[in-house]
TIKOL-947740 format. One line per 3 residues: number of its first residue (from 1); their letters; for each residue x, y, z of C-alpha. Coordinates in Angstrom, 1 decimal, padded with zeros to 4 digits, always signed. Layout:
N
NUM) a) X Y Z | ...
This chain:
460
1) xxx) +022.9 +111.3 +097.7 | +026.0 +109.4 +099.2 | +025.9 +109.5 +103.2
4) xxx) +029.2 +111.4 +102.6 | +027.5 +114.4 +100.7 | +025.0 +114.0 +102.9
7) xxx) +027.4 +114.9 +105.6 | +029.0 +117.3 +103.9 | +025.6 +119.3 +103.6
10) xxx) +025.1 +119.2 +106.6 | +028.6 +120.5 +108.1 | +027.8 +123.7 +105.9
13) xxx) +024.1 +124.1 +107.1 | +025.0 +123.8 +111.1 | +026.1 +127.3 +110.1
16) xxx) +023.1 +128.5 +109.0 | +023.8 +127.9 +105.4 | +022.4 +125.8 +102.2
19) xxx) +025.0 +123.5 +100.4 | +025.2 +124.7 +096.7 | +028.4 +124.3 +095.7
22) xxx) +030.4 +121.0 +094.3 | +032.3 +118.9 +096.5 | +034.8 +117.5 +094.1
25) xxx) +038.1 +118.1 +095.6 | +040.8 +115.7 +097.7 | +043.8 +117.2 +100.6
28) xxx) +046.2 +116.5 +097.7 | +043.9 +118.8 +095.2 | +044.1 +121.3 +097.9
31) xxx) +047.7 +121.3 +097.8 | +048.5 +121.7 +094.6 | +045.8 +124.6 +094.0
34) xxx) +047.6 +126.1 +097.1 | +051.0 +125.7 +095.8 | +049.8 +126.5 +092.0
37) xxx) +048.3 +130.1 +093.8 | +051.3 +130.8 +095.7 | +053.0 +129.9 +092.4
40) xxx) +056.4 +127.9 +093.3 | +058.4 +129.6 +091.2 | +056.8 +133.4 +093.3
43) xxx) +060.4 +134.7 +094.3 | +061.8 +134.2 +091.5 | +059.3 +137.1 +090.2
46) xxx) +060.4 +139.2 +093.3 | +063.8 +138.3 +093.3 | +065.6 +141.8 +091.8
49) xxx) +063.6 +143.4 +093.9 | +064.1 +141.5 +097.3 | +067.7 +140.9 +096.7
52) xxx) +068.4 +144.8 +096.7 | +066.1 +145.6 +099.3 | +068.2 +143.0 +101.6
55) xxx) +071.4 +143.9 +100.6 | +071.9 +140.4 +098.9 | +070.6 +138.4 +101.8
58) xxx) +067.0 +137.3 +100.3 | +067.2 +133.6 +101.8 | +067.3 +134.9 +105.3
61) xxx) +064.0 +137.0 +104.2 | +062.5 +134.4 +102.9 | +062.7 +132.3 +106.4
64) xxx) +061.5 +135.4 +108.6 | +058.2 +135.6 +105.8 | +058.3 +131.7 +106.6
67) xxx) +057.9 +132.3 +110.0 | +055.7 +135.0 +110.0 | +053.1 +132.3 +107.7
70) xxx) +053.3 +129.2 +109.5 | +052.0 +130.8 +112.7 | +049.0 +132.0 +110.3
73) xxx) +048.7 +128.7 +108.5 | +048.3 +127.1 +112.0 | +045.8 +129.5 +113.4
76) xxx) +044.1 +128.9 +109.9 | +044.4 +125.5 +111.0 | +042.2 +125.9 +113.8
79) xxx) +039.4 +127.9 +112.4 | +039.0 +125.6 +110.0 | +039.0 +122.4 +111.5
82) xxx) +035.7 +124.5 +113.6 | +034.0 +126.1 +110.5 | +034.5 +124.3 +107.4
85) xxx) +032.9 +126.7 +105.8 | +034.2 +129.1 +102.5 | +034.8 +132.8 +103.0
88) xxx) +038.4 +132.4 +104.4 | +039.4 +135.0 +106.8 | +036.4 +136.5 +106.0
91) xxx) +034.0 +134.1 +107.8 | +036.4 +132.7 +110.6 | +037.1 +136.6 +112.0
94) xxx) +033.3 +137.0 +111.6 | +032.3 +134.4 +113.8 | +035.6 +133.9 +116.4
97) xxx) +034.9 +137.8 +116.9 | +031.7 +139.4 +115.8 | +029.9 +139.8 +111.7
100) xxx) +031.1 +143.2 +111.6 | +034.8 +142.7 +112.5 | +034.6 +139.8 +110.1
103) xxx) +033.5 +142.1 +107.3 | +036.3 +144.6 +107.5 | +038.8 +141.4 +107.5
106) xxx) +037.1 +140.5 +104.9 | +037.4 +143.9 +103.2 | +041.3 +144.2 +103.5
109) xxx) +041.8 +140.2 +102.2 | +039.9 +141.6 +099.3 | +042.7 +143.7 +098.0
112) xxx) +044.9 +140.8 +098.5 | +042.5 +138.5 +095.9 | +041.8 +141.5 +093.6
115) xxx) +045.5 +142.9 +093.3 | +046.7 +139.8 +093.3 | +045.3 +137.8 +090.3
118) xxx) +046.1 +141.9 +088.7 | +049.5 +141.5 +089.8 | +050.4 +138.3 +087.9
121) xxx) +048.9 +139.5 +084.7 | +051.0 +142.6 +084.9 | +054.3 +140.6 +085.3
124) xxx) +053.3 +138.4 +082.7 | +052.4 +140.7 +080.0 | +055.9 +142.3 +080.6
127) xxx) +057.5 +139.4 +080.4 | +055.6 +138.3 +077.4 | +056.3 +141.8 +076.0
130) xxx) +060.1 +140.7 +076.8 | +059.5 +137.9 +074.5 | +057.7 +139.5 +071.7
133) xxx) +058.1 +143.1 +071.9 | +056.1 +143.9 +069.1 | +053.0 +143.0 +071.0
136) xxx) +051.8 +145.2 +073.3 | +051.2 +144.1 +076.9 | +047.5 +144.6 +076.9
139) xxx) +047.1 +141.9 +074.3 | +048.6 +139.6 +076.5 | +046.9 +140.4 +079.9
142) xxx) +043.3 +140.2 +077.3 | +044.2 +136.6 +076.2 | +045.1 +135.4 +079.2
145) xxx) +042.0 +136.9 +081.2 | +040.1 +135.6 +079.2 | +040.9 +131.9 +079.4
148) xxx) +041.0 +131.9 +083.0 | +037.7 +133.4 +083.6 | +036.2 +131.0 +080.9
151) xxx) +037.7 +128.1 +083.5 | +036.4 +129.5 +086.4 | +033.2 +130.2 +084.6
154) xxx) +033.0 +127.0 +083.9 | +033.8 +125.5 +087.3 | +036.3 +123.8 +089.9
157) xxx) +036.8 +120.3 +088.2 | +038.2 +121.7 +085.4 | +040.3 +124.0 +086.9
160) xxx) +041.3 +120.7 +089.3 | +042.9 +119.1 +085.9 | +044.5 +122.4 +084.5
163) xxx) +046.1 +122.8 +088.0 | +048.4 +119.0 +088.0 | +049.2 +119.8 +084.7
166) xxx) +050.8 +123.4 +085.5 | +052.0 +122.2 +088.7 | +054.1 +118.9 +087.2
169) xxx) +055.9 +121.4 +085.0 | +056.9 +124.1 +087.6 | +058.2 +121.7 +089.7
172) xxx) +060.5 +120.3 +086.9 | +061.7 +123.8 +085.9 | +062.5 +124.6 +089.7
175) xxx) +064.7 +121.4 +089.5 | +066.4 +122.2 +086.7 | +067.3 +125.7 +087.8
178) xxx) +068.5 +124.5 +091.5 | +070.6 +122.0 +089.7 | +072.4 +124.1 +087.0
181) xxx) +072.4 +126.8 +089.5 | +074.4 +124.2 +091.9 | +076.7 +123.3 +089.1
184) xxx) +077.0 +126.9 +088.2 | +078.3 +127.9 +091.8 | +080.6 +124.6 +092.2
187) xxx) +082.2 +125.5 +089.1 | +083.7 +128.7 +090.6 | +080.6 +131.1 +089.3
190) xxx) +078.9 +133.7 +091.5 | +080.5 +133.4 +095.0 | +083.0 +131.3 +093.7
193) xxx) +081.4 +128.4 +096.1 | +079.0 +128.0 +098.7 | +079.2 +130.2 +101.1
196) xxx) +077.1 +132.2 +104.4 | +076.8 +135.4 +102.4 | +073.4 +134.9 +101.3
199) xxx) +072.1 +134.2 +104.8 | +074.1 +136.4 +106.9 | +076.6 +139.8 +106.1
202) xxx) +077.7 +141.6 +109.0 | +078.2 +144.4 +106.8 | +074.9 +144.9 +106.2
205) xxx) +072.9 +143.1 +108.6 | +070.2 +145.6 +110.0 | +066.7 +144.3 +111.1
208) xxx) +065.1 +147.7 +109.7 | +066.0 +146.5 +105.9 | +064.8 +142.9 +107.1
211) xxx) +061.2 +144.1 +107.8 | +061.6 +146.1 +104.7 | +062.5 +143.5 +102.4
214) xxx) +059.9 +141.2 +103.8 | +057.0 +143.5 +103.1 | +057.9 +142.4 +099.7
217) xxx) +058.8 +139.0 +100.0 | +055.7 +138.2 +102.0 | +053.9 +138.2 +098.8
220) xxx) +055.6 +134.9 +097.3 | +053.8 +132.8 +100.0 | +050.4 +134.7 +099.9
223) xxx) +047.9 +131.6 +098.5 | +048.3 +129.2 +101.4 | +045.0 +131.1 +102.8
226) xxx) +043.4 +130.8 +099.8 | +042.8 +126.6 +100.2 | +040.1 +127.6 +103.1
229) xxx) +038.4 +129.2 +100.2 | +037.4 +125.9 +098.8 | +035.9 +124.5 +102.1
232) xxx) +032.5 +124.1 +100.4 | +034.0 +122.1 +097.7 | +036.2 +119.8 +099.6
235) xxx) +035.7 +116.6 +101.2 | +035.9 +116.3 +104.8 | +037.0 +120.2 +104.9
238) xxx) +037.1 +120.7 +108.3 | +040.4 +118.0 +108.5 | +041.7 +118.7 +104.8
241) xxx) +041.7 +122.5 +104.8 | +044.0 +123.0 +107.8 | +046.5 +120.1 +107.2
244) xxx) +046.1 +121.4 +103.4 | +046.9 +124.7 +104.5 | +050.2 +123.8 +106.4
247) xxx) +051.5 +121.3 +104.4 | +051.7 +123.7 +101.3 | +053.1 +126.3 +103.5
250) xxx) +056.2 +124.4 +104.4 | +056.5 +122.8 +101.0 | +056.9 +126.5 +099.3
253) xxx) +059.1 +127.3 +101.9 | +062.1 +124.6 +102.0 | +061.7 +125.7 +097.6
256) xxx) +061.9 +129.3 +098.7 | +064.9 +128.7 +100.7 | +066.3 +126.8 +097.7
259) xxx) +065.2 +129.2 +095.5 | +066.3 +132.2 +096.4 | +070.2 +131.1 +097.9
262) xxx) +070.9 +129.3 +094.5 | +069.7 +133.0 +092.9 | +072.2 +134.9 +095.5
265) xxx) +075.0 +132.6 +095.0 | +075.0 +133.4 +091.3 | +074.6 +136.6 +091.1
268) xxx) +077.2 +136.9 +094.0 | +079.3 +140.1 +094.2 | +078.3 +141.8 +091.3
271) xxx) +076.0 +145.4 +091.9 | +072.9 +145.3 +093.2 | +072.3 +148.3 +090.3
274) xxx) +072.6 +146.2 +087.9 | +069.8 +144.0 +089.1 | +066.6 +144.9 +087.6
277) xxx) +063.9 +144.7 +089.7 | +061.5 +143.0 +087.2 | +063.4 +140.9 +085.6
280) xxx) +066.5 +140.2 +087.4 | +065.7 +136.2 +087.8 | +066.0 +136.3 +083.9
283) xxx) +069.7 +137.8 +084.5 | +070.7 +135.0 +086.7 | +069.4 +132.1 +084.5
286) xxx) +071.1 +133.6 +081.8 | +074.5 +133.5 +083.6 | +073.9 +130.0 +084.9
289) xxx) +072.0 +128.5 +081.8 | +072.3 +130.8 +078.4 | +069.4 +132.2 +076.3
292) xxx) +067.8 +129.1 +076.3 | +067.2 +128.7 +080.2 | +066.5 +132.0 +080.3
295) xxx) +063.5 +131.3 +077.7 | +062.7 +128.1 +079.8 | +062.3 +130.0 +082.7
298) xxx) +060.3 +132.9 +081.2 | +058.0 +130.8 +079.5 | +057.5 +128.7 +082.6
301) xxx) +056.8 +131.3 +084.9 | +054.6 +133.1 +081.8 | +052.3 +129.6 +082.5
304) xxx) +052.8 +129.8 +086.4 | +051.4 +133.5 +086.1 | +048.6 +132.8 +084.4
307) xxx) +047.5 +129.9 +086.8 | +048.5 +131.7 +089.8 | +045.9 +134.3 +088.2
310) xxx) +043.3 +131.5 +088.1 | +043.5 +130.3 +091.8 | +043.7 +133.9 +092.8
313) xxx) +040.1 +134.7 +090.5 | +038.4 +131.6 +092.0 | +039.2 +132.3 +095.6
316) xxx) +037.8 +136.3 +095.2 | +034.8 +134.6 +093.7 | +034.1 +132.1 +096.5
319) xxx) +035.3 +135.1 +099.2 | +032.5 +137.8 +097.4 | +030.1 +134.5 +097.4
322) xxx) +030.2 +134.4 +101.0 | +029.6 +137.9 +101.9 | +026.8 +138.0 +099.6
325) xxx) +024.9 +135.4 +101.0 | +025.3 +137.4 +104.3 | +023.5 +140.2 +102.5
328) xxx) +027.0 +142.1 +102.8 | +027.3 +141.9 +099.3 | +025.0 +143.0 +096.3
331) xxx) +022.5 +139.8 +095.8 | +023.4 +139.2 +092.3 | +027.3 +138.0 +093.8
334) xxx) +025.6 +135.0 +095.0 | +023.5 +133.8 +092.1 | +024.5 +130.2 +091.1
337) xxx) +024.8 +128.8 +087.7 | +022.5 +126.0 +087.2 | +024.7 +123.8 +085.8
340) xxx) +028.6 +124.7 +086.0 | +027.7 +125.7 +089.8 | +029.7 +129.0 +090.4
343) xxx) +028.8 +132.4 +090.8 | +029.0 +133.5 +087.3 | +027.8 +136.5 +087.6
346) xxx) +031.1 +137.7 +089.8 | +033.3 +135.4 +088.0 | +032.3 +138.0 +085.1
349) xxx) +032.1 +141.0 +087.0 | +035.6 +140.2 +088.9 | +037.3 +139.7 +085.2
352) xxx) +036.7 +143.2 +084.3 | +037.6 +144.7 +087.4 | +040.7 +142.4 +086.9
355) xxx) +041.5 +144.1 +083.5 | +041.6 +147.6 +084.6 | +043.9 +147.3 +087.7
358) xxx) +046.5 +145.1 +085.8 | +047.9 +148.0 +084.2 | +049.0 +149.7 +087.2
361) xxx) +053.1 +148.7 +087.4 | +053.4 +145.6 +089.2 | +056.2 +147.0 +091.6
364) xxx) +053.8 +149.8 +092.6 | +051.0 +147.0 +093.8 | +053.4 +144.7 +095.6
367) xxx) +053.3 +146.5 +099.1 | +049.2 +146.9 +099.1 | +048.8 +143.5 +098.3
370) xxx) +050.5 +142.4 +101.2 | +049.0 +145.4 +103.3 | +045.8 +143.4 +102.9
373) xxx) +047.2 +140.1 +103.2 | +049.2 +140.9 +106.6 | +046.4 +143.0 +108.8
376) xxx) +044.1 +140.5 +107.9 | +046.6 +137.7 +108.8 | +046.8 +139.5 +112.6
379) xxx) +043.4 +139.6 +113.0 | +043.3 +135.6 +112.3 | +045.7 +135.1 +114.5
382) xxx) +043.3 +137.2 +117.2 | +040.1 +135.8 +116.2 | +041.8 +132.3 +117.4
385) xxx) +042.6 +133.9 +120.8 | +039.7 +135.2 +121.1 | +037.4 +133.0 +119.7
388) xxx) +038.6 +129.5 +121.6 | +041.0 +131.0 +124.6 | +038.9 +134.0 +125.6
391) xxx) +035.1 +133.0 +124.7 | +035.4 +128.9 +125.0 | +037.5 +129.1 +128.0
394) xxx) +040.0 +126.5 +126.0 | +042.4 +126.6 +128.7 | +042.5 +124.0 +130.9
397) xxx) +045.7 +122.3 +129.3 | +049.3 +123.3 +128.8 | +048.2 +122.0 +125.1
400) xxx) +045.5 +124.0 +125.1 | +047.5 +127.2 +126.0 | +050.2 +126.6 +123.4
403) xxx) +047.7 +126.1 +120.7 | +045.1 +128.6 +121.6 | +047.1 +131.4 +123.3
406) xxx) +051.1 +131.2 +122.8 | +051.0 +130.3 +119.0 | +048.2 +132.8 +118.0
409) xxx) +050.1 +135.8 +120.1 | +053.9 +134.9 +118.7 | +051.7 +135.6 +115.1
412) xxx) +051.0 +138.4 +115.9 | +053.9 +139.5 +116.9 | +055.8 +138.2 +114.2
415) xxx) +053.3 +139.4 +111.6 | +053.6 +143.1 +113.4 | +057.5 +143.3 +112.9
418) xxx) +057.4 +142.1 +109.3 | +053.5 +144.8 +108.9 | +056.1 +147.6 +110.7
421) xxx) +058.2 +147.4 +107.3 | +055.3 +149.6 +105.1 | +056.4 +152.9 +104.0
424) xxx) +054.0 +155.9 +104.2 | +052.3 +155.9 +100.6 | +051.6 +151.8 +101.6
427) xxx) +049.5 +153.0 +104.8 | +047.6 +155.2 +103.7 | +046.2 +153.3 +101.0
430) xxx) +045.3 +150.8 +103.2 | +043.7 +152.9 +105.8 | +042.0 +154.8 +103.4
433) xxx) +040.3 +151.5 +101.8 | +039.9 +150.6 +105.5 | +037.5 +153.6 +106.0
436) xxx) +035.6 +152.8 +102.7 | +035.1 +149.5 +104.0 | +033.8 +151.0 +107.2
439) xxx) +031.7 +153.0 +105.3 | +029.7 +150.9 +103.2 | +029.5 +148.3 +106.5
442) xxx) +027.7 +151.0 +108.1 | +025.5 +151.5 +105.3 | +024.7 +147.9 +105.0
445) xxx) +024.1 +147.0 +108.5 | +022.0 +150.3 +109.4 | +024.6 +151.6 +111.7
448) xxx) +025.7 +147.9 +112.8 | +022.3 +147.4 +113.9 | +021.6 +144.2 +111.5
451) xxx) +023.4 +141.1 +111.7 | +024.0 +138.1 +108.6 | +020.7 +135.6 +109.0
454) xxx) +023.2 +133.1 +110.1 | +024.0 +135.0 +112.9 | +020.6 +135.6 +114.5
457) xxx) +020.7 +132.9 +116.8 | +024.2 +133.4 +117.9 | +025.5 +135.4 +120.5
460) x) +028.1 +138.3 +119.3
């Protein structure tokens, strides 16, 4: 064994935990699997929906969900660099705050990774439906389940390759639509030329519809978490997960930006009515580009669905790997294939689970995806307050206060506003798998009685 693996063992068993998994990937693997799960083409699957919500101002909801991330991706920064370990959320709230916390966390980021991937395939297989109408939608959503588990089945390298691939051609659509979009608007289309609209209408301006909107559009950059996911398979994790982590996070969001003003210039003054919510970016590319953009696209976002689907499969796996080596999970969730190295047994068990929930309507899982993603996203943010500020006594230095106090707290805050946006039906789902959550934590810990093994020898 290289010193470097031997290093890398060791980083994971300082925790209290027994390296099984394949170190194979690189910071610039990291990226692309982040951008590849956030998927970069994400608002344009949104974009009907975002663009009504806002009143035709979805760039300037795009930079408050910006915001709200980077603060996270930071904090994520932090936790990472200190426990390179997998289990995302999941394991840095367990140990910045206490196992049982951690679990709960862990609990709401789990509808994030199981809606999620059942999200995708539900856009896809209506856009594929779109396509090909005489196929129905579950044949679709079957096909492309299938393939995807089989890669995550069979591991993380080959999942590495699939991922450049995917990721060289979304970038070249997004290209091409900024730049016909560009042409479009200079030509006298949309807006009839650039102009403030998109950003800022005085007519409309309201920060109520702001939080609103960006309940929704929140989802597009959900995936940047998912990289500390992959800390047991990455070299040097604890300095390539959190700079992985940030870097995609402000890559996605100068293409957001881009994104979504080029899609608001187009569609310009015409009615928000007319704007369907699923597949309004179609609408726009057909205005700017014909049928055959508007094919392009569809096909290309078809592929980045799919893939997005894959990251989003291998993360829960990794996430349910971790909690079941804490005994917090059945056993069986840990059990490693002798040869490909994953847990196949979730990878499997995941897939079906996967299959049932994609046939709920993807506008109808939108908001409780992001329910998941955001609470556990202000919990982070906590865990780094408390964790180094509070119970390391990090703050002895003005640097030490920005990092470990001020940047934590605005993330919360932040996160709050945009969290303040949910409607009714949105909260009490959440709370309600909240409770469940609770439940079966007291059931597995004996009336939070038993701690992880890891956790034996550590103070709570």
């Amino acid at each position: 064994m290289s010193d470097e693996n031997k290093n890398a063992g060791s980083s994971v068993e300082q925790f209290g935990y027994k390296q099984e998994l394949k170190r194979v990937l690189t910071m610039k693997d990291l990226i692309v699997y982040g951008l590849l799960f956030i998927i970069v083409t994400a608002p344009m699957g949104v974009f009907g929906e975002v663009h009504v919500l806002s009143h035709g101002m979805t760039p300037i909801v795009y930079v408050v969900g910006l915001v709200a991330m980077i603060f996270t991706a930071l904090s994520y920064r932090q936790m990472s660099n200190r426990f390179p370990i997998a289990g995302s959320v999941y394991s840095y709230v367990q140990r910045g705050i206490n196992p049982y916390i951690g679990f709960l966390v862990g609990w709401l980021i789990m509808i994030d990774y199981f809606l999620l991937p059942a999200l995708n395939y539900g856009f896809v297989g209506a856009w594929c439906n779109d396509l090909l109408p005489q196929i129905p939608i579950w044949v679709f959503i079957i096909v492309l389940l299938g393939i995807n588990t089989f890669i995550t089945y069979r591991g993380i390298s080959l999942m590495q390759v699939i991922n450049w691939i995917v990721f060289i051609i979304q970038i070249v659509m997004v290209v091409i639509f900024i730049f016909l979009g560009l042409k479009f608007i200079m030509s006298g289309g949309g807006y009839g030329g650039f102009t403030s609209k998109p950003l800022y209408n005085p007519e409309f301006f309201d920060f109520n519809f702001i939080a609103t909107a960006a309940t929704v559009a929140c989802l597009s950059f959900l995936g940047f978490d998912a990289i500390s996911t992959l800390a047991e398979e990455t070299h040097q994790p604890e300095k390539n997960i959190g700079k992985g982590t940030v870097f995609t996070l402000l890559i996605v969001g100068g293409l957001f930006f881009l994104i979504t003003y080029v899609a608001a210039s187009v569609w310009g003054d015409l009615p928000l009515e007319e704007l369907d919510p699923v597949t309004g970016i179609f609408q726009v590319a057909a205005m700017m580009g014909g049928d055959v953009l508007r094919v392009a696209l569809t096909l290309v976002m078809l592929l980045g669905g799919a893939i997005g689907s894959l990251a989003a499969q291998a993360a829960l796996v990794r996430i349910l790997y971790s909690m079941s080596r804490d005994k917090m999970m059945p056993a069986f969730m840990g059990k490693i294939h002798e040869k490909h190295k994953t847990p196949y047994i979730t990878v499997l068990l995941i897939a079906a689970i996967i299959f049932i929930v994609s046939f709920i309507h993807p506008m109808q899982l939108v908001r409780f995806v992001n329910f998941g993603a955001l609470s556990s996203f202000i919990m982070l943010n906590f865990a780094v307050f408390w964790y180094f500020y509070i119970r390391e006594k990090k703050r002895n230095s003005f640097n030490e206060f920005i990092a470990f106090l001020l940047l934590p707290v605005i993330g919360m805050f932040i996160l709050g506003y945009v969290w303040s946006g949910f409607d009714a039906p949105t909260l009490i789902l959440g709370f309600s798998w909240l409770a469940v959550g609770f439940v079966f934590a007291a059931v597995k810990t004996k009336g939070f009685k038993e701690v992880p093994e890891a956790f034996k020898n550590m103070s709570l």
